[in-house]
N, C-alpha and C positions, 0 to 999 in steps of 0.2 A: 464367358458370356452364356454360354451355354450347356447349361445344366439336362441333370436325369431330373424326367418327368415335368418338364416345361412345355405347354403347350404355345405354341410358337405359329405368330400367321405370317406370311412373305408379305410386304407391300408388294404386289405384282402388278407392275404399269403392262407388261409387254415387252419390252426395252430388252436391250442383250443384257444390263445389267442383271435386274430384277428376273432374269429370267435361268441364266448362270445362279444365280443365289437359291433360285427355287431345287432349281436339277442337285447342285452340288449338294444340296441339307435333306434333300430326296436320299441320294445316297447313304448318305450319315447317320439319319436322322434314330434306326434303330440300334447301330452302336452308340451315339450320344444318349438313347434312350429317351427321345422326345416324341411327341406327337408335331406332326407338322397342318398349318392350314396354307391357305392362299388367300390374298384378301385383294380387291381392285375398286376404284373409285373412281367412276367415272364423270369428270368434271365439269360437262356439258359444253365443250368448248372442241372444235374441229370436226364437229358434223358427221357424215357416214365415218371416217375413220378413226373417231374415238369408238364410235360402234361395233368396228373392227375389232378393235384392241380389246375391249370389251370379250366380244365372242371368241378373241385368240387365247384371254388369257383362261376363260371358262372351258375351255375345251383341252387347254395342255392340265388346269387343275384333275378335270377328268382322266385325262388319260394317265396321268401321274397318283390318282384315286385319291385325290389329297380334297377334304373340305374346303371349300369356295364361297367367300361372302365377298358380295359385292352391294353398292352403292352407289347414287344417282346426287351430286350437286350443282345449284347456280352457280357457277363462279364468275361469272361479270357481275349476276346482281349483286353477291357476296362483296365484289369488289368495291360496290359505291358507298358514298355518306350515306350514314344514318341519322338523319339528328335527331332522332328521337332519343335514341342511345347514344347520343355526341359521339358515335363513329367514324371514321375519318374514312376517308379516301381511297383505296389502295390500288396498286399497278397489279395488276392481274396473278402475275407470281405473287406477291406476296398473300394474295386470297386464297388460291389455288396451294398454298403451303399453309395455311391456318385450317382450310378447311379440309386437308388431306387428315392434318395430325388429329385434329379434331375427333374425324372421324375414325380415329387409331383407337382416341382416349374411348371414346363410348364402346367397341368393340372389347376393348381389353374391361370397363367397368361391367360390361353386361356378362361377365364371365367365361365367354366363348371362349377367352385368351387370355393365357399372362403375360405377353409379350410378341410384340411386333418387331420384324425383320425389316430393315431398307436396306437395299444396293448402291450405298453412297461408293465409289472408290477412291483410289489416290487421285486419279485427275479429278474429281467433285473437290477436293480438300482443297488442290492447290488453288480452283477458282475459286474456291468458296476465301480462299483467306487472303488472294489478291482486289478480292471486290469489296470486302471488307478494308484490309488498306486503304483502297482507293476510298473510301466511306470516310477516311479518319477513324478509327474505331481502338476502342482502348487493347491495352494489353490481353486482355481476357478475348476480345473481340479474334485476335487474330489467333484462337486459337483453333478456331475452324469449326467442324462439322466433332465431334465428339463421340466416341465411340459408342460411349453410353448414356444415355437421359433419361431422368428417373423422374415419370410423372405420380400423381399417388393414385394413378389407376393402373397403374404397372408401368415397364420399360420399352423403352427405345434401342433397339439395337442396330450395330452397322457391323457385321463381320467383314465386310469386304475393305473397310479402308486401308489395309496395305496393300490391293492387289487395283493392277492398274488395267484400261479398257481391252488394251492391246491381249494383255493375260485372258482377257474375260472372252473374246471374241476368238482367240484360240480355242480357247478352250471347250467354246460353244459349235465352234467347226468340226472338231476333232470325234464331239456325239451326233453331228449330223443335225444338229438341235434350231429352228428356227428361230426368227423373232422379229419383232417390230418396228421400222422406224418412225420415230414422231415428225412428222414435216415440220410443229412450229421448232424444231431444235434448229434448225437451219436458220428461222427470220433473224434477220439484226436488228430489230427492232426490241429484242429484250437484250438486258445488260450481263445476262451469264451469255448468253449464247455470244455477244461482243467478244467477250473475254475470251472464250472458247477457240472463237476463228481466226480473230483479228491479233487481239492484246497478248497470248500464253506464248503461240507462235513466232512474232514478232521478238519477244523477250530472250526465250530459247534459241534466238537466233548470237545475241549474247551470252546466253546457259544455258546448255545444254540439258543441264540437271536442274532444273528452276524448279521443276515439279515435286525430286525429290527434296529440295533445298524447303520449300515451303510446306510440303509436309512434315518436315522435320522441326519449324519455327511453330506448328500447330501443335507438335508435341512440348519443345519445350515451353511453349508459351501456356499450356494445359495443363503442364505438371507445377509451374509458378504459379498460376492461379490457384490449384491448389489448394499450396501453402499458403497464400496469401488469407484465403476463407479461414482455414484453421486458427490463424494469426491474430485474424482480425476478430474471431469469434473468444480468442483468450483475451487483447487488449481493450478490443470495443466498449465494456463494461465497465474497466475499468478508469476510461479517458474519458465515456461518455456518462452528462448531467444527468439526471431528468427533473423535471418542473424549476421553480427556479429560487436563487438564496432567500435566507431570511435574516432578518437582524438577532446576530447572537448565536450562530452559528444554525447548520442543519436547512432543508430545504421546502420547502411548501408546494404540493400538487399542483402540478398544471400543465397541459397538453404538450408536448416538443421536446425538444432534447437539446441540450448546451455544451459548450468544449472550452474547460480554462483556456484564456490566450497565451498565459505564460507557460503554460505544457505542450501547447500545441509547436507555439517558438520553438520549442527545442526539439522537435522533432525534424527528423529526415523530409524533405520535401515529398518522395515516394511517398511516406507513410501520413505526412498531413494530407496527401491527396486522399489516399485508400480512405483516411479514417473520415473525410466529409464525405465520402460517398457512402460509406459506410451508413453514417447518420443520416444521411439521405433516405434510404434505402429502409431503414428501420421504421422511419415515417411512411413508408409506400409510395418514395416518387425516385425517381433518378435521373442525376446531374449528368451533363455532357462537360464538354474538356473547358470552354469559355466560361459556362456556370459555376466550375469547378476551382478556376482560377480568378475568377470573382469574389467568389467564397475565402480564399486563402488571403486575398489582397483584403479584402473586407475587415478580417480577423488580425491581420498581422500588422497592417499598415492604417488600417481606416482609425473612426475617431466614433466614441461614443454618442450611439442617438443615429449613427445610418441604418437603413434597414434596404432590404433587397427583396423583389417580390419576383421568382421567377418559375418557369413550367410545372404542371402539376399540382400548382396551390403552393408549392415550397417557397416560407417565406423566413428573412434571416434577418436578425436583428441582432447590432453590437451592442454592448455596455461595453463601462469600464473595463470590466475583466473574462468577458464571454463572450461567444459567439453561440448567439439563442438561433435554433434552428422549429418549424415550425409547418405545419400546415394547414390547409382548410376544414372544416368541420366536416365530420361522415352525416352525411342525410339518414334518417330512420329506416331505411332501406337498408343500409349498412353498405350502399354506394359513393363514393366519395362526390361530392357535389363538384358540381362542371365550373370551372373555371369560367368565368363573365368577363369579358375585354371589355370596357369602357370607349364608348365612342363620344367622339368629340366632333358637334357641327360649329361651324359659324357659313355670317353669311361674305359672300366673294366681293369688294375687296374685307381681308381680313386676319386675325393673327388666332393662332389655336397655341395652347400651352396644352403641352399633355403630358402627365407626371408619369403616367402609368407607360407610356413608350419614350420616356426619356428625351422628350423635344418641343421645341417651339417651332410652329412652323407661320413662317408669312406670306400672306399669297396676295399679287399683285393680281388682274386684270382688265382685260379692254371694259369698253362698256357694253358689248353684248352679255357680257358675265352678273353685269350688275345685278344683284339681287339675289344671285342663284345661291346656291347652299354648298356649300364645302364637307365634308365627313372626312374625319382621320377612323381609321379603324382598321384592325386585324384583318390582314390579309384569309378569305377563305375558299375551300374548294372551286371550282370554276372562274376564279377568278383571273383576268388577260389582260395583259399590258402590249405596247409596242414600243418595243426597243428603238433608241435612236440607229437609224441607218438598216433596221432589217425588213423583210418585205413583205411582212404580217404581222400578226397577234399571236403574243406566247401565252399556254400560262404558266402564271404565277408560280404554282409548285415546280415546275420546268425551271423557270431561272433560276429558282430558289439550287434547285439540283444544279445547275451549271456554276453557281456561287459557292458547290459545297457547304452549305448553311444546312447545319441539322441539328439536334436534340431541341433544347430548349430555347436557344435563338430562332428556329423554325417556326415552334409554334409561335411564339408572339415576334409577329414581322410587321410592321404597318403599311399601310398605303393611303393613298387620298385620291375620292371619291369624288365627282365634279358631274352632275348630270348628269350617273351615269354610266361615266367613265375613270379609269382611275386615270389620275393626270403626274399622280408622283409615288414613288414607292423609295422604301431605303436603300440607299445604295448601289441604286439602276439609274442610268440616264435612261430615261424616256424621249421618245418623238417628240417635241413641243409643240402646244397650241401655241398660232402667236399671238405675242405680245403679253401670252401669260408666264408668270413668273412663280418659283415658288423657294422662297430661301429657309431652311433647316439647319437650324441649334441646336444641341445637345443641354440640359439643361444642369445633368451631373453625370457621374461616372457609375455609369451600369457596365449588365456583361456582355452587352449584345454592341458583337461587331460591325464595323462597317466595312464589309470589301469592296474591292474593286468592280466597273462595272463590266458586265461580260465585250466581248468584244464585237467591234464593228458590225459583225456577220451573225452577232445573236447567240 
């Protein structure tokens, strides 16, 4: 990773990590023959004691005589919808890691630096690839945190992921060396730090070595991936269509990409999975595991004339002999144009057909309802249900995470809208109004499941 004549910035939170990483590449740094910085992002979030952190980490850069850039961001307001930019939503970590990297890429573009430093360790790996699991997340997915990540304003580096906290906090005792603690590391109210306290500990109470056990599945699951990319970059071209037949052989231009049925048959199931993701992918959208096994039933088992419209714009249509893969027009912007959910009113009592969420739905009512208007439509941000039997209002993205519902069954979720309020969602028992009623058909075989509903207690 580390080269003669790389100028190289630390991500410096403070943290014993990131701060071990700084000291030990201090030492090094002129037999490796680099230039070292320090870099700190301050994320506007913990008040005087990010302020702290802040002057701890400027003051050991000093004293260490090493360059120090640092930076000021929102990250709650980062964290909310945008619909201007059809933005979504995010949990706080997930902004707060966009707009860290973010601010890596501009550092490393503006030339200051060819490369940025994090202090991930072996215990970052092993949460990072048990929280993943617990996501559902593909083969690739579990392959963790990666040593290396190559943006095209330069690299991402992690030297420390074989060396674990324990190592680090040694090692940082042994110079006398201080450092920071983050209080929100302690809240259980974010899902690493769960994992952390609660989930690693518990597990290791079964294995001992769980830690090294999963960082070991991060390698080999990183070295299959791969191969798999190389693989898929020799076959891809040659299984995949583009535009579509013409009479008399040879093919005629047109947007999307197609996969004979009778080739795809005879492939390995691994390998019919990999190569629609693949064609996904090529298009600029990407399939989750229910989309994925839609797509293969569609092709393998369906019947000429189905088509499939799912996340992203990606839309799949069979013939005879293909599976036409496909998606929305790029706006002159050269942004892909936002996906539009179709909403469907009627008025209460009433029936809704909706092709585009795969249901009919019929809704009874008393007569205070009479007249009122019913809406089926995509469930969105801020949106709150109450669960039968619990003793408030969730929302919506909440249940959706306790249903485990994610990629492209996520985004397109429906509910129904009554005054208001929503009175039904897929897959949830709701609180009932009484005497209202609402019964839901499927109207053909899509890819979006129906789980179970959470329990009792929400």
């Amino acid at each position: 990773m580390l080269k003669p004549g790389l100028r190289l910035a630390v991500g410096l939170s403070g943290g014993a990590d990131s701060v071990a990483l700084l000291r030990a590449l201090t030492e090094r740094c002129k037999e490796l023959g680099m230039v070292l910085h320090a870099a700190h992002l301050h994320h506007g979030l913990r008040g005087e004691e990010a302020d702290a952190d802040l002057a701890f980490a400027r003051s050991l850069a000093a004293d260490l005589e090493l360059p120090f850039h640092e930076a000021r961001v929102d990250t709650e307001s980062g964290a909310k919808a945008d619909p201007a930019t059809a933005k979504q939503a995010e949990t706080i970590e997930e902004a707060a890691r966009r707009l860290r990297y973010g601010w890596f890429r501009q550092l490393m573009a503006s030339g200051a630096v060819g490369a940025v430093a994090t202090a991930h360790t072996r215990d970052d790996q092993a949460e990072t690839v048990l929280a993943k699991f617990l996501r559902g997340a593909w083969t690739e997915g579990l392959s963790g945190i990666h040593p290396v990540v190559e943006f095209p304003e330069g690299l991402i580096l992690r030297p420390l992921l074989g060396s674990t906290r324990t190592e680090i906090e040694t090692y940082l005792t042994a110079l006398g060396q201080q450092w920071r603690e983050d209080s929100s590391n302690r809240h259980l109210t974010f899902t690493r730090n769960r994992i952390r306290h609660e989930l690693l500990p518990l597990l290791e109470g079964w294995n001992p070595r769980l830690r090294d056990h999963m960082a070991q599945m991060a390698q080999l699951a990183l070295d299959e991936e791969a191969w798999w990319q190389v693989e898929l970059a020799r076959i891809g071209p040659q299984l995949l269509l583009p535009g579509r037949p013409v009479r008399g052989g040879g093919r005629e231009a047109a947007a999307g990409l197609a996969l004979d049925i009778t080739r795809l048959d005879a492939l390995a199931p691994a390998l019919q999975r990999r190569l629609l993701r693949y064609a996904a992918e090529q298009l600029g959208a990407a399939v989750d595991f229910p989309s994925t096994e839609a797509l293969r039933s569609m092709a393998l088992a369906g019947r000429a004339g189905q088509k499939l419209e799912l996340a992203q714009g990606l839309r799949a249509e069979r013939t005879h002999r293909e599976l036409r893969l496909a998606v929305l027009p790029v706006a002159a912007t050269g942004v892909a144009a936002a996906r539009t959910t179709p909403e469907y009113t009627v008025a209460v009592p009433g029936e809704i057909l909706a092709p585009a969420f795969d249901l009919c739905l019929r809704i009874e009512a008393p007569g205070t309802y009479a007249g009122q208007t019913a809406m089926l439509r995509n469930w969105k941000p801020g949106d709150r249900v109450r669960l039968r039997y619990s003793s408030g209002p969730c929302k919506v993205k909440e249940v959706l995470e306790r249903l485990r519902v994610t990629g492209s069954s996520r985004t397109l979720w429906p509910v129904l809208e009554v005054n208001g309020r929503i009175a039904w969602m897929q897959g949830v028992e709701l609180e009932p109004e009484p005497g209202f009623r609402i019964e839901a058909t499927t109207l053909k075989t899509t890819a979006m499941p129906s789980p179970k509903s959470p329990s009792a207690g929400g």
